[in-house]
Each structure stands twice: as structure tokens, then as C-alpha cells.
N, C-alpha and C positions, 0 to 999 in steps of 0.2 A: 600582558595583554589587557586591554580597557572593554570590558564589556559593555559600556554604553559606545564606541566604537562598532563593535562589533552586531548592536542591537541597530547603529546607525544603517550599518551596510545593510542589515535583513532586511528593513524598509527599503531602501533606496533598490533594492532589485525585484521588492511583491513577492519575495519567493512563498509557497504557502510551508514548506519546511527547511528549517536553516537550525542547525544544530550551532550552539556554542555552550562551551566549557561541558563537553560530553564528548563522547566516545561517537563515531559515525554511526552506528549501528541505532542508536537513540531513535536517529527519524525516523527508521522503519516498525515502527509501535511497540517495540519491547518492552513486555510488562503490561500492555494494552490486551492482550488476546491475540492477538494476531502479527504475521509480519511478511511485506511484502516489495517484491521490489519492483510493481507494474506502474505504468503512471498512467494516473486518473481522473485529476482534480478538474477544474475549471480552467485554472493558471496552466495546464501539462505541466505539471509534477505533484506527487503524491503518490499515497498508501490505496493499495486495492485490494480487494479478497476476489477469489475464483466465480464468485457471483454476480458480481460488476462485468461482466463477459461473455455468459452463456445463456444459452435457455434451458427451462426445465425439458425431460424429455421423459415420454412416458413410453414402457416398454412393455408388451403384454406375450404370454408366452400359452399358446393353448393344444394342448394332445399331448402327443410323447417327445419326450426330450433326453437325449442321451449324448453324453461328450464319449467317446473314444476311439 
């Protein structure tokens, strides 16, 4: 395999992740902190955290509170 080949291809598609001479699991941040399989980027494709998605939500709980 030619990795300037393969650096040729990652330009030629903008992809913003394109894994060569590694393992697929690479693009997903391994070793970064985090790893995700949502896409997110600008390009649609990319790494997201559960953040990138929700909103905060505030929950207030006032008297008696009992599960059973």
C-alpha cells in the first residue's frame, strides 16, 4: 500500500476523518477521551459527545417524595 496514494484519496473526497495504516476504530477518538459513532461535523461526518445534542434540563423536586 502507498500512503501518499492513500493521503491522495483523503483530499480528493474533504472527508474530515479518513483513517490509513490503522485500525477503523482510530477515527472514533481512541485514546482522545472520548468515542463516538454520531456525525457531527460541518463536512456530515464526525466525532460527537452526548452534548452536541441535548439541552441542559433542570429538575426541582419540593415536599414528600417516595418510590414504592
Amino acid at each position: 500500500m502507498n500512503v501518499a496514494n492513500m493521503t491522495k484519496m483523503a483530499r480528493r473526497m474533504a472527508a474530515s476523518i479518513f483513517v490509513k495504516n490503522a485500525p477503523n476504530y482510530y477515527g472514533l477518538g481512541m485514546g482522545e477521551g472520548y468515542a463516538s459513532m454520531s456525525i457531527g461535523t460541518p463536512t456530515g461526518d464526525g466525532l460527537t459527545r452526548a452534548t452536541h445534542f441535548v439541552r441542559p434540563m433542570h429538575c426541582s423536586l419540593v415536599g414528600y417524595f417516595r418510590i414504592a
